[in-house]
C-alpha positions, 0 to 999 in steps of 0.5 A: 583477925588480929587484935591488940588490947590493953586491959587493967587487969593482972594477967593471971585474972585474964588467963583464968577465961582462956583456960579451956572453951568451957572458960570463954562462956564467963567472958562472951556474952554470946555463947550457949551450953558447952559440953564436953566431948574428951581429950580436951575437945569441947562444943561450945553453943553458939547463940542464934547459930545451928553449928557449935564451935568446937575447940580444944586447947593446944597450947598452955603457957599459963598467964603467957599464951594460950593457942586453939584449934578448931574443927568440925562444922568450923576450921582455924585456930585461934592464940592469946599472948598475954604481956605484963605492963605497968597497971595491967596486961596486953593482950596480943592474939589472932584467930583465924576461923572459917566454916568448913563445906562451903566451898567457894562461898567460904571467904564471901561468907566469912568476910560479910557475915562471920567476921563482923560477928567475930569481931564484935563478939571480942570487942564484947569480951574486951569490954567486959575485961576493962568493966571488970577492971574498973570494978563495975 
């Protein structure tokens, strides 16, 4: 899954929820408790699911471009790149993620069930940004 978004946001206000998983559960409404498992890894809860995401920062270019690995019950990564225009930042990334043990059920699985979920999942977060920049 790809996407592209402009916000009204500067982008050191956006970098601030993908600093590490534990951020993300400030912008999307669907995450559960995270805890920290070290060496940066952490389980994130997912709300009405039994298998949390588990992630871990790879790279870290502060207010330019953050990038994800996950691993566990799910594999993929995932990568935000953040780009200053006049009145805000466009945000470029993709996240690729699919659940591992499914075998040959993994890509039905992913494309009826998990990418509508993920997709709805950064639509939520992309409206709470522009919410936030309107200052409601």
């Amino acid at each position: 899954m790809q996407f592209s978004e402009r916000v009204g946001l500067d982008p050191k206000t956006v970098y601030s929820y993908f600093r590490t998983p534990e951020d993300w559960t400030r912008l999307y409404g669907a995450f559960g408790a995270t805890r920290d498992l070290g060496d940066g890894w952490y389980a994130i809860g997912l709300r009405s699911f039994p298998f949390p995401l588990v992630a871990k920062i790879v790279t870290d270019e502060p207010e330019r471009r953050v990038r994800w690995r996950f691993r566990g019950f799910w594999s993929g990564e995932g990568e935000v790149r953040l780009e200053p225009v006049e009145g805000g930042v466009v945000i470029d990334g993709f996240e690729d993620i699919t659940p591992k043990g499914l075998s040959l059920l993994a890509p039905l699985v992913e494309r009826w069930f998990l990418e509508r979920r993920f997709r709805a999942l950064w639509a939520a977060g992309f409206r709470r940004l522009r919410k936030q920049a309107r200052g409601a």
